[in-house]
N, C-alpha and C positions, 0 to 999 in steps of 0.2 A: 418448114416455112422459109427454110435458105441461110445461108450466111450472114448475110448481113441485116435481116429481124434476129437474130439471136446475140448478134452487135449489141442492137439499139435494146432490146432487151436487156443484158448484160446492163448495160450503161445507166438506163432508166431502174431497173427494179432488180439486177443481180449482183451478184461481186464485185461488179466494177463502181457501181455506185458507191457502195458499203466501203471499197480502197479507196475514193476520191471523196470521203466524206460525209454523202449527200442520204436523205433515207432510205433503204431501202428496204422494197418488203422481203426479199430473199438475198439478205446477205451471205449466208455460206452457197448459194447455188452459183456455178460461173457456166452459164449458158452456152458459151463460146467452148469450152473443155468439153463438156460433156451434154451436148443438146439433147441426147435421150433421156435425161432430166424430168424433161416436158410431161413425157409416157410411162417412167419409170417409178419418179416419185410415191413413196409411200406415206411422206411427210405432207409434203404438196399434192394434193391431187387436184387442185382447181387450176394447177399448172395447164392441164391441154385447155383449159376455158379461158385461160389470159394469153396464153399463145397464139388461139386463136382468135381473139379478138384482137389483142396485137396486130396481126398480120390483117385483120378483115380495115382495122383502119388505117395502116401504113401502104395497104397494097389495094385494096378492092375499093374504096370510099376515093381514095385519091387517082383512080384510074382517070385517063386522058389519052389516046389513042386514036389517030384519024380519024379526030374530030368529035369522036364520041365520048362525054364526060360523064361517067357515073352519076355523078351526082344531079346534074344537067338532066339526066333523061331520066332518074329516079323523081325528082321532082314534075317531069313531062309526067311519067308515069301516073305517081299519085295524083296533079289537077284533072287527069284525064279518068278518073276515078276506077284506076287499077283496072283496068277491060283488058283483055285478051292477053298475050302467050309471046309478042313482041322484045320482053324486056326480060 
């Protein structure tokens, strides 16, 4: 999911939080060393389900691209009561 979701991961729920005090739910994981973490864990396995939800709201939700906002047209979407293959 890239460099920098495995950042903010780190920061919010890995090692990095757990060294700057804060809660973390995976304190011995440091996202940023070893991102195959995510795939490999046999402690965490709900790792690829927070990874990717992670990444579905820091990356896919906040899309903004000429002119076309995610969320903008998922709501068009849903009033238009889901029809067709456009979105």
């Amino acid at each position: 999911s890239g460099i920098c979701n495995f950042g903010k991961l780190n920061y919010y729920l890995g090692a990095r939080a757990a060294e700057e005090g804060r809660d973390s739910k995976y304190p011995s994981v440091d996202f940023c060393k070893d991102p195959e973490i995510i795939c490999s864990s046999s402690e965490y396995k709900e790792l690829k389900w927070v990874a990717g939800m992670f990444y579905w709201m820091e990356s896919v939700q906040s899309y903004d691209e000429g002119g076309w906002k995610y969320k903008d047209e998922l709501q068009k979407f849903v009033e238009g009561g889901m029809q067709g293959t456009s979105f």
